[in-house]
C-alpha positions as a Markdown table, in Angstrom:
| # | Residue | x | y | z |
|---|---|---|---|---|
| 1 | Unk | -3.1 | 1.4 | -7.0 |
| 2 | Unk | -7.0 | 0.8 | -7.1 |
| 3 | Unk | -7.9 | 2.4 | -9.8 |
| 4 | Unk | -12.0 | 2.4 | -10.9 |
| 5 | Unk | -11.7 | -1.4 | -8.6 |
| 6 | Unk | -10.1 | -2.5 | -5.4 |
| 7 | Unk | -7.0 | -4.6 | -6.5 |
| 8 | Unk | -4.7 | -6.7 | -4.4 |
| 9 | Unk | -1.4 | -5.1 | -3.8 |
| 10 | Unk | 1.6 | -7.7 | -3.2 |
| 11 | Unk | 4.5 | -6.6 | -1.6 |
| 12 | Unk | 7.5 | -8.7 | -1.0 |
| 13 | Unk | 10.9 | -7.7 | 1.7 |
| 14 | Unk | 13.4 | -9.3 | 3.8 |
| 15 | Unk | 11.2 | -8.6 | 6.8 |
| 16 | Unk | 8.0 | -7.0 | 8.0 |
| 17 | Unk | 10.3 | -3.9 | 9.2 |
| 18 | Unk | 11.6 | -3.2 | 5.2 |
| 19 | Unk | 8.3 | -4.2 | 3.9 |
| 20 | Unk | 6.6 | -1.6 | 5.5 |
| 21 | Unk | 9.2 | 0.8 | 5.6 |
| 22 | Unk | 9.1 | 0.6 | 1.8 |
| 23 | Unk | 5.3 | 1.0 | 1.7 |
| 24 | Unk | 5.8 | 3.9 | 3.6 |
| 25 | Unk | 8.7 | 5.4 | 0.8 |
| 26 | Unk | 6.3 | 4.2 | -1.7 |
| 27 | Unk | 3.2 | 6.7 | -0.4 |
| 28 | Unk | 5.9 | 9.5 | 0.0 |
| 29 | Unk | 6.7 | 8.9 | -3.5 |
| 30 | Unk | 3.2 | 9.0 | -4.8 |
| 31 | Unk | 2.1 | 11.9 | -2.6 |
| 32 | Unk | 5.1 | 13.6 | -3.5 |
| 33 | Unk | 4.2 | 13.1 | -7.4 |
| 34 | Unk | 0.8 | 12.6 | -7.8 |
| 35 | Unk | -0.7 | 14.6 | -4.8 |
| 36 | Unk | -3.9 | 14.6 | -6.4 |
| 37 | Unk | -4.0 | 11.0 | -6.5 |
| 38 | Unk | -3.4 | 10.9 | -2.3 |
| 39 | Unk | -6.7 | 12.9 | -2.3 |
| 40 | Unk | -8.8 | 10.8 | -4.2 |
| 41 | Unk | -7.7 | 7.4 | -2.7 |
| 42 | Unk | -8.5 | 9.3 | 0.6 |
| 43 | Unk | -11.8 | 10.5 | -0.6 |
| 44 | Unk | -13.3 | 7.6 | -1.4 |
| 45 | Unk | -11.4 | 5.0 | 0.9 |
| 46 | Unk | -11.3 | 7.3 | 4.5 |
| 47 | Unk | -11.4 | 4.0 | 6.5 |
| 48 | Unk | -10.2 | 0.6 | 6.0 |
| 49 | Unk | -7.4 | -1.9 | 7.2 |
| 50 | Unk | -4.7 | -2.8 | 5.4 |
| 51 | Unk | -3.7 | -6.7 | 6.4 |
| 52 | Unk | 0.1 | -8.4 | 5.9 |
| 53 | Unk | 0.5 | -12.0 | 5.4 |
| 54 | Unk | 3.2 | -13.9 | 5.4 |
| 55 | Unk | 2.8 | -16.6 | 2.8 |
| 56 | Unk | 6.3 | -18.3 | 3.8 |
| 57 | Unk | 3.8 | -19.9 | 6.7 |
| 58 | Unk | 2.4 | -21.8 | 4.2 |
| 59 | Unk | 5.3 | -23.6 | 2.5 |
């Protein structure tokens, strides 16, 4: 994640449909283990928008 700096985050799936239902497992995962973590991101990024890419558009 972030830590002290924003940092790019790559994910990679068959589709956009298991990409993000992976990103979804992946917050349960973390929330689930590192609640505390969840509460920090949130504090200090409430708003923002996440963006997806496919990069196979530019082969």
């Amino acid at each position: 994640m972030g830590g002290w700096y924003r940092r790019a985050l790559v994910l990679d799936g068959a589709d956009y449909k298991s990409m993000l239902k992976y990103w979804d497992k992946l917050w349960e995962d973390i929330e689930a283990e590192k609640p505390e973590l969840v509460r920090e991101f949130g504090a200090i990024c409430d708003s923002h928008a996440d963006h997806v890419w496919d990069l196979s558009l530019n082969q």
